[in-house]
C-alpha positions as CSV (number, residue, x, y, z in Angstrom):
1,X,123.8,103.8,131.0
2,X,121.8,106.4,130.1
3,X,118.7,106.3,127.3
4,X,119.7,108.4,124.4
5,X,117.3,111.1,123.3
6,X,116.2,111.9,120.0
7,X,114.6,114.3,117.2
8,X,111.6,112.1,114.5
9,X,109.9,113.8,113.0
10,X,106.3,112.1,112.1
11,X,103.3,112.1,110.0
12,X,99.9,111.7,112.1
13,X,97.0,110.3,110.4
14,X,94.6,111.3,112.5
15,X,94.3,114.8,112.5
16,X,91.3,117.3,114.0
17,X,92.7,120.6,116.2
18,X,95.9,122.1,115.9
19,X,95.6,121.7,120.1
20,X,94.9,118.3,119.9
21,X,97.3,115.4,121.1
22,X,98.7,113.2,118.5
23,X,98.5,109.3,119.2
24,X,98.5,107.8,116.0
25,X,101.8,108.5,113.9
26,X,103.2,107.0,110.9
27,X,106.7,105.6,111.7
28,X,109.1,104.1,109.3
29,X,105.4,103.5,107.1
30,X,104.1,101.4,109.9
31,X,101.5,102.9,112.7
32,X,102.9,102.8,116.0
33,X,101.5,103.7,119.1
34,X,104.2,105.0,121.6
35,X,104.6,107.6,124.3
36,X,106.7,110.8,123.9
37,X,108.4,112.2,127.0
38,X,107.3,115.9,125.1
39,X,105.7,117.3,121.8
40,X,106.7,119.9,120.3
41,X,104.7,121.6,117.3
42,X,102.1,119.0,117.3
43,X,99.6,118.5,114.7
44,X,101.2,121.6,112.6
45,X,100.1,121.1,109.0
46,X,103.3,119.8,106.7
47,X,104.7,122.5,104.3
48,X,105.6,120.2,101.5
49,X,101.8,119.1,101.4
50,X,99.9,121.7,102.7
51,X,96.3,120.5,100.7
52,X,96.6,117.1,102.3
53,X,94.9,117.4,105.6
54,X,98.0,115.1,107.2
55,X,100.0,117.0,110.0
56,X,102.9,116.6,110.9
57,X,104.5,115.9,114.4
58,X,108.1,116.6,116.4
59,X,108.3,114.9,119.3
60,X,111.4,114.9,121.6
61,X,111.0,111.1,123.7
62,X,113.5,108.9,124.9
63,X,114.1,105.6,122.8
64,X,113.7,102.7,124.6
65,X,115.0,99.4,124.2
């Protein structure tokens, strides 16, 4: 069977270039380190806070079991 793959959208808490990778997410308000097959839009800043220096990341990666 194949892996099913899916939009989350999460909230880094480390932030520093709009280039730079994000590693660190908050997930379901735990921090998880995982590995996204791509990112898309990250580190953008997060339009419903935009004076809190959190960003906020898409990635598209395949959940595993």
């Amino acid at each position: 069977m194949r892996k099913k793959k899916q939009w989350k959208s999460l909230t880094c808490k480390t932030y520093q270039n709009l280039d730079s990778t994000c590693e660190t997410c908050v997930f379901f308000g735990l921090e998880k380190r995982f590995k996204a097959t791509t990112s898309i839009d990250c580190c953008s800043i997060s339009p419903r806070e935009p004076n809190k220096k959190f960003r906020v990341c898409l990635f598209f990666f395949i959940k595993e079991k």
